[in-house]
C-alpha positions in Angstrom: 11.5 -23.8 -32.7 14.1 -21.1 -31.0 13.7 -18.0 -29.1 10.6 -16.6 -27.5 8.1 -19.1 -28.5 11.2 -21.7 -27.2 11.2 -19.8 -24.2 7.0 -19.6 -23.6 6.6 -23.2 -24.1 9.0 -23.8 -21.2 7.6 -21.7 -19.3 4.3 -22.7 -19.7 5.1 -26.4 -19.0 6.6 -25.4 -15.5 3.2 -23.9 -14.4 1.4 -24.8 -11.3 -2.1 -24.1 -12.1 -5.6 -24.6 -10.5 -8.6 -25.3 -12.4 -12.1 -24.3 -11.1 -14.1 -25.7 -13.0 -17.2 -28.5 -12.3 -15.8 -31.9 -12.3 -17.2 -33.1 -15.8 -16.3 -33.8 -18.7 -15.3 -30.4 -19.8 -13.4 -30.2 -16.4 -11.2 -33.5 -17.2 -10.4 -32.9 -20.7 -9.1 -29.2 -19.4 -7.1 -30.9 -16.7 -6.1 -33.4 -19.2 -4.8 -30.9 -21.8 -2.5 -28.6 -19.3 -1.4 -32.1 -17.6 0.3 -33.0 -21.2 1.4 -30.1 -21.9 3.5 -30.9 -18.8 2.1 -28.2 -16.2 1.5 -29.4 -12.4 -2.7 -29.1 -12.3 -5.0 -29.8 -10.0 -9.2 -29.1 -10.1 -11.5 -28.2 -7.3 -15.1 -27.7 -7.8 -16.6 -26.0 -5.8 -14.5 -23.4 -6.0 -12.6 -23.0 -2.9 -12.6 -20.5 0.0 -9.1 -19.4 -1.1 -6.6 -20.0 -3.2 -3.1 -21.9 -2.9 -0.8 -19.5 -2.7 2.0 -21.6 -4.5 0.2 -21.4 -7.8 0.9 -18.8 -10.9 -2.3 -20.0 -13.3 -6.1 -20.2 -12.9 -9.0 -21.3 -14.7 -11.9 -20.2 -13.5 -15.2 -20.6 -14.6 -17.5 -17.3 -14.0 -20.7 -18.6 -14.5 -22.3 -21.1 -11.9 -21.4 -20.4 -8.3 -20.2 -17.0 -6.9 -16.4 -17.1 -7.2 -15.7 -13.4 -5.8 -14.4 -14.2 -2.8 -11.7 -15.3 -4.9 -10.8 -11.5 -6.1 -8.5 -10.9 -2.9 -6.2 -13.6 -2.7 -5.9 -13.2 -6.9 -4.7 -9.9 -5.9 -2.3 -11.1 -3.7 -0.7 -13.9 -5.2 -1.0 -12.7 -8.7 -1.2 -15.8 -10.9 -2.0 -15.4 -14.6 -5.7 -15.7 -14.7 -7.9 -17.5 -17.7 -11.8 -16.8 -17.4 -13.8 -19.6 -18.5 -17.5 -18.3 -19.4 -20.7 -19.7 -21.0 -22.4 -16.2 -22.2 -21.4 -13.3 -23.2 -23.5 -11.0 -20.3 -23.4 -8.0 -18.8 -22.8 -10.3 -15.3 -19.7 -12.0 -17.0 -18.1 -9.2 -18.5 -18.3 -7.6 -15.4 -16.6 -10.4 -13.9 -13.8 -10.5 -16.0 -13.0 -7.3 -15.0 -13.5 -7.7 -11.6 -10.7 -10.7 -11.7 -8.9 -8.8 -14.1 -8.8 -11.8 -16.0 -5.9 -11.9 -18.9 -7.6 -14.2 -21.0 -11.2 -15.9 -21.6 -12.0 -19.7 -23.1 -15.5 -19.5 -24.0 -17.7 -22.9 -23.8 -17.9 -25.3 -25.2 -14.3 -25.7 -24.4 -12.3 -27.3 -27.2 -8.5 -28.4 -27.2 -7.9 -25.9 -30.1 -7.2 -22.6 -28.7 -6.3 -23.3 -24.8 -2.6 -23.2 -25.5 -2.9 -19.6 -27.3 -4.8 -18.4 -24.5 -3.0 -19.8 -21.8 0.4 -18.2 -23.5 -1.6 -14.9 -23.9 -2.2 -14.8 -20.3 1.1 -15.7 -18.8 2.8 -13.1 -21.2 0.1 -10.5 -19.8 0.6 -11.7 -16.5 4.3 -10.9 -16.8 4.0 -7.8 -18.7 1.7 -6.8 -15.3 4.3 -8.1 -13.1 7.2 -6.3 -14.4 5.6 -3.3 -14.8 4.4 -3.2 -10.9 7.3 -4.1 -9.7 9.0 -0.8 -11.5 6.0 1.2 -9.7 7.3 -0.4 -6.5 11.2 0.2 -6.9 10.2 3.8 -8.4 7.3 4.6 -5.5 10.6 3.1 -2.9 13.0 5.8 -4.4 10.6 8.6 -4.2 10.3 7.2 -0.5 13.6 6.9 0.2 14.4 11.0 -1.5 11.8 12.1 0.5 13.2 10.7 3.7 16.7 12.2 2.9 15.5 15.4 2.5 13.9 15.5 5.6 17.1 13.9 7.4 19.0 17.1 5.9 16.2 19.9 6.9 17.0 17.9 10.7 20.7 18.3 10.3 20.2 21.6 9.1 17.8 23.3 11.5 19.9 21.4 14.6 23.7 21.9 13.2 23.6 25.7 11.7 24.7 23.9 8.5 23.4 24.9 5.0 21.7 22.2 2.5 24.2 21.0 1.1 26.8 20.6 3.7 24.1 19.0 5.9 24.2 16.5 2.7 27.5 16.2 2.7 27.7 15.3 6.3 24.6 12.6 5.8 26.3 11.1 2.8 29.5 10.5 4.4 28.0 9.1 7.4 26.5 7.0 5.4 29.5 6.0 3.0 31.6 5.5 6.7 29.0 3.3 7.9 29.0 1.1 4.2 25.2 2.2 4.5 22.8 3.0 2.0 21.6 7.0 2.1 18.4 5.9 2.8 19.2 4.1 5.6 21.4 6.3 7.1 18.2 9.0 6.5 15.7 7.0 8.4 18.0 6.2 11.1 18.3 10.3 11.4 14.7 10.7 11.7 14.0 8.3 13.6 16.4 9.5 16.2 15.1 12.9 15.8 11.5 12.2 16.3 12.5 9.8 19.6 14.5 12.5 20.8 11.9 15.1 20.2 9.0 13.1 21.7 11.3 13.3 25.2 12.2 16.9 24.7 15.7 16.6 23.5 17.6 17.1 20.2 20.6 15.3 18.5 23.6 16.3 16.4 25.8 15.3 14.0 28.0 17.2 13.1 31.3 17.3 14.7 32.2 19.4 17.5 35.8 21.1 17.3 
């Protein structure tokens, strides 16, 4: 075995996962499976007010006790989720989309077929995870452009300067300081707002 599957495998052995799940026999033999696969597992039953945050995998069964309080810290944390469910209802399948769940083990649960579900559910989870953390970086550079344009309309309307040597001015600053644009930006609006809350005004350009 070499490349991705390689990979997966690893990956999947280093998982810390929690299993909510009634302690029976079902329960164990889960436990049982993940533990020699080589993941660090544990169980709780009932399901527990919240969940660890230092985990990346959960079982959880949908069908006994209510287990939505559970929604909010899966949002946060973001571990790969695995639904365990008895019947195929309207109330389950709601469910698994409430916990946005990235795979489902139906029951009777049988060795033969956890491992493929388990893998389909951390490659989901790290398709997900890659894909918000580009909304993040691209929703923080929108941001940041937005907060440089309004650090030049500052420069401009205070200094008499046009656009684009009011950017000029900002990016130099900025490449003086070994700053960022950005930062340079928010420090300028900052200032300008402070100054402006007391009635005064700032400059930076330079004065002959």
């Amino acid at each position: 075995m070499s490349g991705k599957p390689r990979k997966m495998l690893d990956d999947l052995r280093r998982a810390r996962a929690l299993v909510v799940h009634p302690r029976d026999e079902e329960g164990s033999a889960l436990v049982d499976q993940l533990r020699r696969l080589g993941c660090e597992v544990s169980i709780a039953w009932p399901p527990p007010a919240t969940l660890p945050p230092e985990i990346d995998t959960l079982f959880v069964q949908l069908d006994d006790l209510d287990v939505t309080h559970l929604v909010g810290a899966i949002e946060e944390i973001r571990p790969a989720v695995i639904a365990i469910v008895t019947y195929e209802s309207p109330t389950s399948l709601n469910a698994l989309v409430d916990f946005n769940a990235h795979a489902v083990l139906n029951k009777p649960l049988r060795p033969r077929g956890v491992l493929s579900q388990f893998a389909l559910a951390w490659y989901r989870r790290g398709y997900e995870n890659r894909l918000a953390n580009k909304i993040e970086k691209l929703e923080e550079t929108m941001k940041g452009r937005r907060t440089v344009e309004k650090a030049v309309r500052v420069i401009t309307e205070l200094n008499g300067l046009d656009e684009e040597a009011a950017y000029r001015l900002l990016r130099d600053r900025a490449t003086g300081a070994r700053m960022t644009l950005t930062t340079v930006a928010e420090s300028v609006v900052s200032a300008h707002e402070a100054m402006s809350g007391l009635g005064l005004s700032i400059s930076l350009a330079k004065r002959p």
